[in-house]
N, C-alpha and C positions, 0 to 999 in steps of 0.2 A: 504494500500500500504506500503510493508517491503522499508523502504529507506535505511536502513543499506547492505549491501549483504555480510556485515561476514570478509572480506577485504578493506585495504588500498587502494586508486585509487590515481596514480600518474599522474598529466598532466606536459607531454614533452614538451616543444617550441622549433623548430627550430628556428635557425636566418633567415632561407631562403628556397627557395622551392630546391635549390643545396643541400641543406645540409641536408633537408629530404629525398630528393630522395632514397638514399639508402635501404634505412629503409619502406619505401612505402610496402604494398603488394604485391606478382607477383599476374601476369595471370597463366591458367591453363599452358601455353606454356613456363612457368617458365621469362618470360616479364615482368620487374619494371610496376605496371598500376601506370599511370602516372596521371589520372584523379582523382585519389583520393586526398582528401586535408586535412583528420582527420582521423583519427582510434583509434576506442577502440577494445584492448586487453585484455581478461579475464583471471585471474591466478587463480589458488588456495590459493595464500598466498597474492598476489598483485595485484591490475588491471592496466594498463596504458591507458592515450589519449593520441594521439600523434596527435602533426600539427605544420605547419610552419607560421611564424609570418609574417604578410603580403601577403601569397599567396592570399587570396582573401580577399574582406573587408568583415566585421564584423566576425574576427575571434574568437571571444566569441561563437562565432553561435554554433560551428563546437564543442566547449566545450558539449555546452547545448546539442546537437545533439547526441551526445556521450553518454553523461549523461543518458538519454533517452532509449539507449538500455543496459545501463547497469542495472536501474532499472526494465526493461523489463526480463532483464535475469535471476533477483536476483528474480523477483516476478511471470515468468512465464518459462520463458526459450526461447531463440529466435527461436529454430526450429519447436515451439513448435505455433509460428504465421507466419502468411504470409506474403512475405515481405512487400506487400501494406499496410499492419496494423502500421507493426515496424517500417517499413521506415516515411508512413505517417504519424505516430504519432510525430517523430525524428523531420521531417521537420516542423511540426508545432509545438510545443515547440522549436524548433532550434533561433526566432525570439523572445525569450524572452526579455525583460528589462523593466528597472525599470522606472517608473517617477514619477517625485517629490519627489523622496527619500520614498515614503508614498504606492504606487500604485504599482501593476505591469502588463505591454501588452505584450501580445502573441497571434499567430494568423493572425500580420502580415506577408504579401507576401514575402518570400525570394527571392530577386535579380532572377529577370529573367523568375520566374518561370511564370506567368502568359501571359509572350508577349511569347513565348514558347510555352503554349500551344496554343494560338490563333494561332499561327501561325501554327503550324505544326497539330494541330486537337489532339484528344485523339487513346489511345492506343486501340485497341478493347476489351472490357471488357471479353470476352472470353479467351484472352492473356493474358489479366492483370491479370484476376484473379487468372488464373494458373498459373502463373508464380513463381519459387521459387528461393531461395536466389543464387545458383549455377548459374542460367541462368540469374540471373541479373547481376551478376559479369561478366559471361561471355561477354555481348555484349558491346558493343563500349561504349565512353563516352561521346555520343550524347543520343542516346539509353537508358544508364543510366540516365542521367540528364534526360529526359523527363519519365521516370518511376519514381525518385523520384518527380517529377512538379506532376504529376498525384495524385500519392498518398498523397502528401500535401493538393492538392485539392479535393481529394476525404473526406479526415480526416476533411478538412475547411468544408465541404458540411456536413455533419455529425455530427458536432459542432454546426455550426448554422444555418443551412435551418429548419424553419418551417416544411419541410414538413415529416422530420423524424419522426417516434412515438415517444411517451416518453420515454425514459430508451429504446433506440433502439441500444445507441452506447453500453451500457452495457451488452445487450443480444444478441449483434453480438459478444461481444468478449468475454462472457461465452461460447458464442457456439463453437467459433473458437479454442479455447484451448486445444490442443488434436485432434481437428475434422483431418478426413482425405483432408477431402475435402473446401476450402475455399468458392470454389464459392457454396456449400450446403449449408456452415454454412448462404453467401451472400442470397442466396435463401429462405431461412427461413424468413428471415428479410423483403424482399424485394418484395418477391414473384417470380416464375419460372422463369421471364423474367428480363432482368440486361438490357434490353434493353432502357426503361422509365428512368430508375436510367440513364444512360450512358446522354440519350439526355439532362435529367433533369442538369446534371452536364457541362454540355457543357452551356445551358442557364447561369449557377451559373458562369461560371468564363467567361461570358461578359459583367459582369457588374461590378461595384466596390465593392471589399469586407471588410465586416467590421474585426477591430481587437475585442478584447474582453479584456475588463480591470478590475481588482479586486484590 
């Protein structure tokens, strides 16, 4: 894994979610999207994170989060995955830190994400999987927020379920890289049906998840 990408990465702090707003992303309809609370920006000579201080707690997340897709870019390119992969990968590194000055955990739950999907159920894995970066931005930011809940937990389920093969997350996302098609590359892995994977993961996130420490 390249962690350098050849450029400088600068992080932004707003003082406030007022004073970020401007600077936020539009929608396709040229609309400040409002639901956003970090963005990384890719330059040629510089990169930036931008987010505002206090908009939601644990704003380091939103760093690490960032982080995530930048080495995603430098070492594959992000059009080049689907958002389920880049996002849920984002989101579980997103919970990084440190303990005891010695160790470090990742892996746990970002705020909300789990009473979320209980409550509102999963995406249909048919949706989800074809779903690309254009069409995640496009839909509301309820919609968003449980496509990334999804894909955290699909990444968490892939991480540590038993019942993945060995070197399964490795060879979903050699396949992925370039493929046209995500839910192919998922099918390989998983076999024709995304349906056992779908129920399987609903099981996964009724119970308590573990984090993972190194």
């Amino acid at each position: 894994l390249k962690l350098d990408g050849g450029v400088r990465t600068n992080v932004i702090l707003f003082k406030d979610a007022a004073a970020y707003a401007p600077f936020k992303p539009k929608r396709t309809d040229g609309s400040i999207d409002s639901s956003v609370t970090g963005f990384f920006v890719a330059g040629e000579d510089v990169n930036y994170i931008t987010l505002a201080v206090g908009e939601k707690p644990g704003a380091f997340g939103t760093v690490f989060h960032e982080y995530i897709h930048f080495l995603l870019d430098a070492n594959i390119g992000r059009s080049d995955l689907p958002p389920w992969l880049g996002e849920g990968l984002a989101e579980y590194f997103e919970t990084f830190q440190f303990v005891d000055d010695q160790r470090v955990m990742v892996g746990s739950p970002p705020p909300g994400h789990l009473a979320l999907l209980r409550q509102n159920g999963l995406i249909p894995f048919s949706a989800f999987l074809a779903a690309t970066n254009a069409s995640v931005h496009r839909g509301t930011g309820e919609s968003r927020t449980l496509f990334y809940a999804q894909s955290w937990a699909l990444m968490h389920y892939l991480f540590h379920s038993r019942k993945v093969p060995a070197g399964g997350l490795d060879e979903l996302l050699a396949s992925l890289v370039g493929a046209h098609s995500s839910s192919a590359a998922f099918e390989k892995l998983f076999g024709n049906e995304a349906r056992p994977v779908e129920t399987a993961l609903l099981e996964y996130i009724a119970r308590p998840l573990p984090a993972n420490r190194t």
